[in-house]
C-alpha positions in Angstrom: 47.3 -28.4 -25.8 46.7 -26.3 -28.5 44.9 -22.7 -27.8 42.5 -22.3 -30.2 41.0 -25.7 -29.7 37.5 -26.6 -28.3 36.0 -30.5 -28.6 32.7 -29.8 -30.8 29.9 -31.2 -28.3 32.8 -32.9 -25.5 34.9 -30.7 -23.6 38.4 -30.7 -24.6 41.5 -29.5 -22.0 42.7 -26.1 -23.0 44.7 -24.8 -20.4 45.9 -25.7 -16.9 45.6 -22.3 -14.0 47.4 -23.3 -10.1 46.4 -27.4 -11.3 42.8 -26.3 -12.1 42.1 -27.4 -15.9 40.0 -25.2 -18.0 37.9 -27.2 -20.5 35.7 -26.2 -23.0 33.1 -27.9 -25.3 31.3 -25.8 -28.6 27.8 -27.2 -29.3 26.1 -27.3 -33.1 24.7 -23.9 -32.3 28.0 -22.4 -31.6 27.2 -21.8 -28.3 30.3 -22.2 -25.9 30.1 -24.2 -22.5 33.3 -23.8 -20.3 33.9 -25.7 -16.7 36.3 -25.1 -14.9 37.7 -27.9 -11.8 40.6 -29.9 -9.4 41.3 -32.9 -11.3 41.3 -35.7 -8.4 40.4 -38.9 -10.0 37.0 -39.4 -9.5 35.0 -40.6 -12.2 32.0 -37.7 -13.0 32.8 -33.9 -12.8 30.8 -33.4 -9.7 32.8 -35.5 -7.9 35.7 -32.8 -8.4 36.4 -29.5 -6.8 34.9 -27.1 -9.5 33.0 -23.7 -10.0 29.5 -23.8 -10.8 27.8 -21.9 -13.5 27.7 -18.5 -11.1 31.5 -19.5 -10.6 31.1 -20.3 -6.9 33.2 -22.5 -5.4 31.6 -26.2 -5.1 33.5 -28.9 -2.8 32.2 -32.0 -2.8 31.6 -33.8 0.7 34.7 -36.2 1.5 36.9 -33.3 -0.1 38.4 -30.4 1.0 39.7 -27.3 -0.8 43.2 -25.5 0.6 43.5 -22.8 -2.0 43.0 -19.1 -2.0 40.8 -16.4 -2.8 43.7 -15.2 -5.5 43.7 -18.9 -6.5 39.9 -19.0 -7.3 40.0 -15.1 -9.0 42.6 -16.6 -11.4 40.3 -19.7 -12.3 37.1 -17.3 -12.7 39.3 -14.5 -15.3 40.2 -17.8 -17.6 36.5 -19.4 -17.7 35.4 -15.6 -18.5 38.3 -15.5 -21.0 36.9 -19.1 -22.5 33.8 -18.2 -22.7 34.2 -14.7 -24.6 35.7 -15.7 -27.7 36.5 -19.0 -29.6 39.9 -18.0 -29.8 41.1 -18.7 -26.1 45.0 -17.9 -24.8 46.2 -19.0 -22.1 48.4 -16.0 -19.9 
């Protein structure tokens, strides 16, 4: 993974917070579109744990979620991060 990257209209892995993975996709306009969610083998994102756009937690049914509170602050600081600035590091 290399920090500074960001697919141009596909999201493209930049970092990895407590096995959440941060991704990140740049559209022609320059506009930049970060999701944030628990990898778990299904097929489409909404089949995943993940944030929604207000950064509330979404679980999908059949799934369950064992993290914490400090867990999902951590997630929400690096999709504010990834959405701030092109340049994105990871802490």
């Amino acid at each position: 993974m290399s920090p500074c990257r960001a697919g141009l209209n596909r999201y493209t892995e930049l970092d990895r917070v407590s096995g959440w993975r941060i991704e990140r996709k740049q559209g022609a306009d320059g506009a930049l579109s970060c999701r944030a969610f628990l990898p778990s083998g299904a097929s489409w994102f909404s089949g995943n744990i993940h944030l929604d756009l207000n950064g509330e937690l979404v679980v999908p049914s059949g799934r369950s979620f064992k993290g914490g509170q400090q867990e999902l602050e951590a997630v929400r600081d690096a999709l504010q991060r990834c959405s701030r600035d092109v340049l994105y590091l990871p802490l």
